[in-house]
N, C-alpha and C positions, 0 to 999 in steps of 0.2 A: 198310814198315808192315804189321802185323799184319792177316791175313784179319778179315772180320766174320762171326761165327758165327749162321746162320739157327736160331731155337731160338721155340719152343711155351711158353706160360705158364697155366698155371689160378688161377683166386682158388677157396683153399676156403671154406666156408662152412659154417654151423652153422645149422639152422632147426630150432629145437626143437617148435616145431608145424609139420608140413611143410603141412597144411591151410588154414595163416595165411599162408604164404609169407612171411613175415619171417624174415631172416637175419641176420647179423654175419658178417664176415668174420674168419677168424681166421689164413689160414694162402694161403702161395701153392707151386706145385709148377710146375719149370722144367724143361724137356725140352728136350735138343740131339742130334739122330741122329748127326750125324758128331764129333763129341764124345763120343758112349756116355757123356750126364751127365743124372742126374735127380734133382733136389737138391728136397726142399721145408723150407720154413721156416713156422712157427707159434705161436701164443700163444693162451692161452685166459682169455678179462679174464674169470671170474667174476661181476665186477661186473655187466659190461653183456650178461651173457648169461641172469641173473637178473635184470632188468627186464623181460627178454623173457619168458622165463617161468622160475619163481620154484622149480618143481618139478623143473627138470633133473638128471637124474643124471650130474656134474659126473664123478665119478669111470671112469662107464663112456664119457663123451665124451673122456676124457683114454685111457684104454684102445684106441677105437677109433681114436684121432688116434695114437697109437704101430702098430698097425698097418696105418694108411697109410703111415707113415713105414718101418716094416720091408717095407712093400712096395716101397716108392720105393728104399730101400737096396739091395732085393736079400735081403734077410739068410732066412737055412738057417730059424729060427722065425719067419719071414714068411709060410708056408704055399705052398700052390702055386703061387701069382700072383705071389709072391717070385721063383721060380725060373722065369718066362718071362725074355723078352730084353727090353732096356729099352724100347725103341718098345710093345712090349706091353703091357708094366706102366704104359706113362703113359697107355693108351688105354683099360685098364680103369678104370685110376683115374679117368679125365676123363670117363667111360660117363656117359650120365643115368640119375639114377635119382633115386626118392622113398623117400629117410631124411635122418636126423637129419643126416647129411654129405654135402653135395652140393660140385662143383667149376662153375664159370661154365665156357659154352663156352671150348673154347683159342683163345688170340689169338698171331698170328706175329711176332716181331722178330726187326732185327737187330742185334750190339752185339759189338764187343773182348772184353768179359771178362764170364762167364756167372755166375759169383762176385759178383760187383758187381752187375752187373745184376739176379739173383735178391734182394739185398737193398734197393737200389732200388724194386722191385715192393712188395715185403714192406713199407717204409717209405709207401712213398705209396697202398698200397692198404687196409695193414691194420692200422699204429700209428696 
C-alpha cells in the first residue's frame, strides 16, 4: 500500500473591501514537503464577486490571482518569490496580510494522492 503524504492546504480568498471582511473563496493552494509539490487551483465567478461589491477591478484580481499562481509554479516571471524553494513560497503565500487576496490559515492532511485530493478541497470548498 501506498505511503500517505502529510501535506498543508490554503483556501484563497477574495475580499474586496478588506474593511468589511467579507470574502468568497475562489481558489485553494496544496503544499507537500516531501513531495516538492505546490499546486493551487482557482476560479473567479464574477458573478458573485460583484454582489459583493459591484466596483471591483475584475481584470487586475485576474492579474494578481496569475501571479500567485507563477509564484506557486515557480516560474523565471514569477519575480523573486518565484525563485525561493517550495516550503518558502507556500509560507509567503499563506503570510497574513490585509488585501484584496488573502489565504485562511493552513490546515494539515493526510491522503494517497495530492492531485485528487487538491481537487477534492477545490470542489467542496470553492464550487
Amino acid at each position: 500500500m501506498q505511503d500517505k503524504h502529510l501535506y498543508e492546504y490554503a483556501v484563497i480568498r477574495v475580499l474586496p473591501r478588506v474593511e468589511r471582511e467579507e470574502f468568497l473563496n475562489v481558489g485553494i493552494v496544496l503544499f507537500c514537503k516531501k513531495e516538492k509539490y505546490l499546486e493551487v487551483l482557482y476560479h473567479i465567478d464574477e458573478n458573485k464577486l460583484k454582489m459583493i461589491c459591484e466596483d471591483l477591478d475584475i481584470e487586475q484580481l485576474k492579474l494578481n490571482l496569475q501571479s500567485f499562481e507563477k509564484i506557486c509554479r515557480g516560474d523565471i516571471d514569477g519575480g523573486p518569490i518565484a525563485q525561493m524553494d517550495i516550503p518558502s513560497r507556500f509560507r509567503w503565500l499563506t503570510a497574513v496580510r490585509s488585501s484584496v487576496i488573502q489565504t485562511s490559515r493552513p490546515h494539515p492532511g493526510l491522503c494517497h494522492d495530492l492531485n485528487n485530493t487538491l481537487k477534492r478541497l477545490y470542489s467542496e470548498m470553492v464550487l
